[in-house]
C-alpha positions in Angstrom: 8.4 3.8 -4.6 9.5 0.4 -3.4 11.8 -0.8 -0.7 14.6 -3.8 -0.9 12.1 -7.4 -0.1 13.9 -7.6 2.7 15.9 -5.2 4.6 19.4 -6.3 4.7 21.2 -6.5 7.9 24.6 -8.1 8.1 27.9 -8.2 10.2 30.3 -6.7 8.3 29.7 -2.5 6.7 32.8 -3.4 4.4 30.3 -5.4 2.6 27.9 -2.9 2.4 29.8 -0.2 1.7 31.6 -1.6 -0.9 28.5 -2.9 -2.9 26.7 0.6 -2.9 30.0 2.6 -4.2 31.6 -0.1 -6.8 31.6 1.2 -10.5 29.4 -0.4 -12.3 28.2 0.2 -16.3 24.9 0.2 -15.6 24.9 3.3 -13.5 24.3 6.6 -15.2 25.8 8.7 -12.5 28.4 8.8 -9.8 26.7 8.0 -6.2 25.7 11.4 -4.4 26.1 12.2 -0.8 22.6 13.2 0.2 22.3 12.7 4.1 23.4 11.2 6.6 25.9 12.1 9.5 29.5 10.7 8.5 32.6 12.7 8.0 34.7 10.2 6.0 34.3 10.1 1.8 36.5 7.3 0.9 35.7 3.7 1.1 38.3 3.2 3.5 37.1 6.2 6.3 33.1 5.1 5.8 34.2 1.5 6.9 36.7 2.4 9.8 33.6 5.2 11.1 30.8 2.8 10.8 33.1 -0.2 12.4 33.8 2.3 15.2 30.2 1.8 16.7 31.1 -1.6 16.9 33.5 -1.3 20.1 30.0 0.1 21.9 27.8 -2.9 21.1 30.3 -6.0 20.7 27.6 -8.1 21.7 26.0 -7.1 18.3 26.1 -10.1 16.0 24.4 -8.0 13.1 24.9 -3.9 13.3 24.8 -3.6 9.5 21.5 -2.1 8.1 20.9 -1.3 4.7 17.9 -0.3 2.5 17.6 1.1 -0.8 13.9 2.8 -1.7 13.5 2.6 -5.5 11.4 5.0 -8.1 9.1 3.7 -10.4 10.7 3.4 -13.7 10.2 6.7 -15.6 9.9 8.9 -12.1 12.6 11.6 -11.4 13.6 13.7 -8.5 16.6 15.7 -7.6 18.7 14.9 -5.0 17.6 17.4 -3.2 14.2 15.7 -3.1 15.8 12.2 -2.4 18.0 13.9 0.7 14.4 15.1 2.4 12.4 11.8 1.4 15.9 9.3 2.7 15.7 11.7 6.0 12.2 11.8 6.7 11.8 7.9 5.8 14.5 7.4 8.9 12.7 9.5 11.2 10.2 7.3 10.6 11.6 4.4 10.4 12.6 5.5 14.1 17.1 5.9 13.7 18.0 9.0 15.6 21.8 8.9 16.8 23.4 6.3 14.4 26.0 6.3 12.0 24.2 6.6 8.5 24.5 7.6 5.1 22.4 8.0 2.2 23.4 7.9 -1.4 21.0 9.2 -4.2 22.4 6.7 -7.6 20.8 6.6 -11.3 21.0 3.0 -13.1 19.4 1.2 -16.2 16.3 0.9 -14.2 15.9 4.2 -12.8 16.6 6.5 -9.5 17.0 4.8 -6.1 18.1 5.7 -2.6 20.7 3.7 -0.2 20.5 3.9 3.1 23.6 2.4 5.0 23.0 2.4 9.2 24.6 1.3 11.9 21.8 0.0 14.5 24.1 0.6 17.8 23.3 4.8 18.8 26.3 6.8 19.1 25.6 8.3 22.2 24.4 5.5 24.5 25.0 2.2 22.4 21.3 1.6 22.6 20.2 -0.9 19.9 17.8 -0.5 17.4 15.8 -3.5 17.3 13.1 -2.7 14.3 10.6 -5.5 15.1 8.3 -6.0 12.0 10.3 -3.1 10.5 9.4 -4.9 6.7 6.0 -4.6 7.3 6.3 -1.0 8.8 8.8 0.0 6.1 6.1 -0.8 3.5 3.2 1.6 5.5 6.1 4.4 5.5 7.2 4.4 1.7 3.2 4.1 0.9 3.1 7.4 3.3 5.8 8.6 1.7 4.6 8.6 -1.6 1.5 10.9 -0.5 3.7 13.3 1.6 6.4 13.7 -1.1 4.2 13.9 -4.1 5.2 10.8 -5.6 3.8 8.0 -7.9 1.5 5.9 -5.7 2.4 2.6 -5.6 1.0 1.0 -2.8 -1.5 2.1 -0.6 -1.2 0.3 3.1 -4.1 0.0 4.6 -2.8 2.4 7.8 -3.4 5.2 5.7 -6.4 4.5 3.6 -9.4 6.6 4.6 -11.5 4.7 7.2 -15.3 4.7 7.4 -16.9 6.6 10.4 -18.0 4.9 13.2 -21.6 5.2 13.9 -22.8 6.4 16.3 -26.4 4.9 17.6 -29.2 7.2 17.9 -31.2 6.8 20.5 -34.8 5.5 20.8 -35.8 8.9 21.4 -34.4 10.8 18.9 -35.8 8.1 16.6 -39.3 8.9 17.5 -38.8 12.9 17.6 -37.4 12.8 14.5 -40.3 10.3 12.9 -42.7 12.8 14.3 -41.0 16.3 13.0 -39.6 14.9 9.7 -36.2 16.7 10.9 -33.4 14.4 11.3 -31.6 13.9 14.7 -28.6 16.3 15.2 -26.4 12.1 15.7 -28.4 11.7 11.9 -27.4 14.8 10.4 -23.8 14.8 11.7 -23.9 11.2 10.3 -24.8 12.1 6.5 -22.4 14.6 6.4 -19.3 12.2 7.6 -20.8 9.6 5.0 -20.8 12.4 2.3 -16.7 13.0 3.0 -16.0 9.6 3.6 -17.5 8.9 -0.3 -15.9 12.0 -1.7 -12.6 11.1 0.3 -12.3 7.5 -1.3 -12.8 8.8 -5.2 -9.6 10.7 -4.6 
């Protein structure tokens, strides 16, 4: 699964909106509702709702934010599995009290996900200010993918296993051990994190 290059954020949600919900040949389905915390349906109520959040923040150049998180070509889910992976990738992602909603669509090239957020919080007007959110984005989907039981795309580094640390064995364990032939507790605790570390990166 892959995000957008860029997360999009923008001034105006009309834009937005309007792009995720036009008709369009290529798409094999009508776009689904699958989360998110709007009341409106139609173009028109989404818009006025998100532009609401506006009168909190008007300070806010840019409270538009918009994602989409696309399938490999060839992978399928349900929309029920889209509505828990678009949830669970804002929790994340760290959106709590915004405006959002998610749409589940099918095209030419396969399933995707929209997200659509407001970054001004509904309670407080608190701004969500998502520094290096690309980068983070990219270590989420890759968790994702493992959580979700999806086709792994791209591992980030965060979440690839890490070798133990070693820990030093002293210079008297050294010499009781050289004089026993039985390794040091620190030595045999050792081999076996080295044996699940190996077993852990052929997986």
């Amino acid at each position: 699964m892959k995000g957008m290059q860029k997360i999009k954020r923008g001034k105006s949600f009309s834009g937005v909106v309007l792009y995720v919900l036009k008709p369009g040949s290529h798409h094999k389905s009508d776009p689904i509702v699958i989360g998110g915390n709007m009341l409106g349906d139609s173009v028109l109520e989404l818009i006025a709702e998100f532009d609401g959040t506006k009168k909190l923040r008007p300070d806010v150049q840019k409270p538009v934010w918009h994602n989409s998180l696309r399938l490999p070509a060839g992978e399928s889910i349900t929309a029920e599995n889209g509505s828990s992976i678009a949830d669970d990738y804002m929790k994340r992602m760290g959106f709590s009290d915004t405006h959002l909603r998610c749409y589940f669509l099918h095209d030419d090239e396969g399933q995707h996900i929209h997200i659509i957020a407001s970054r001004i919080d509904l309670n407080v007007g608190k701004l969500y200010l998502g520094r290096n959110e690309n980068l983070i984005s990219t270590r989420i989907i890759s968790e994702l993918e493992f959580a979700h039981g999806l086709t792994v795309t791209r591992t980030a580094s965060s979440i690839a296993p890490k070798q133990p640390k070693r820990k030093r064995v002293s210079r008297n364990e050294k010499m009781l051990s050289e004089r026993t032939g039985v390794l040091s507790p620190k030595e045999a605790l050792q081999q076996i994190l080295d044996k699940v570390y190996l077993i852990s990166r052929t997986f």
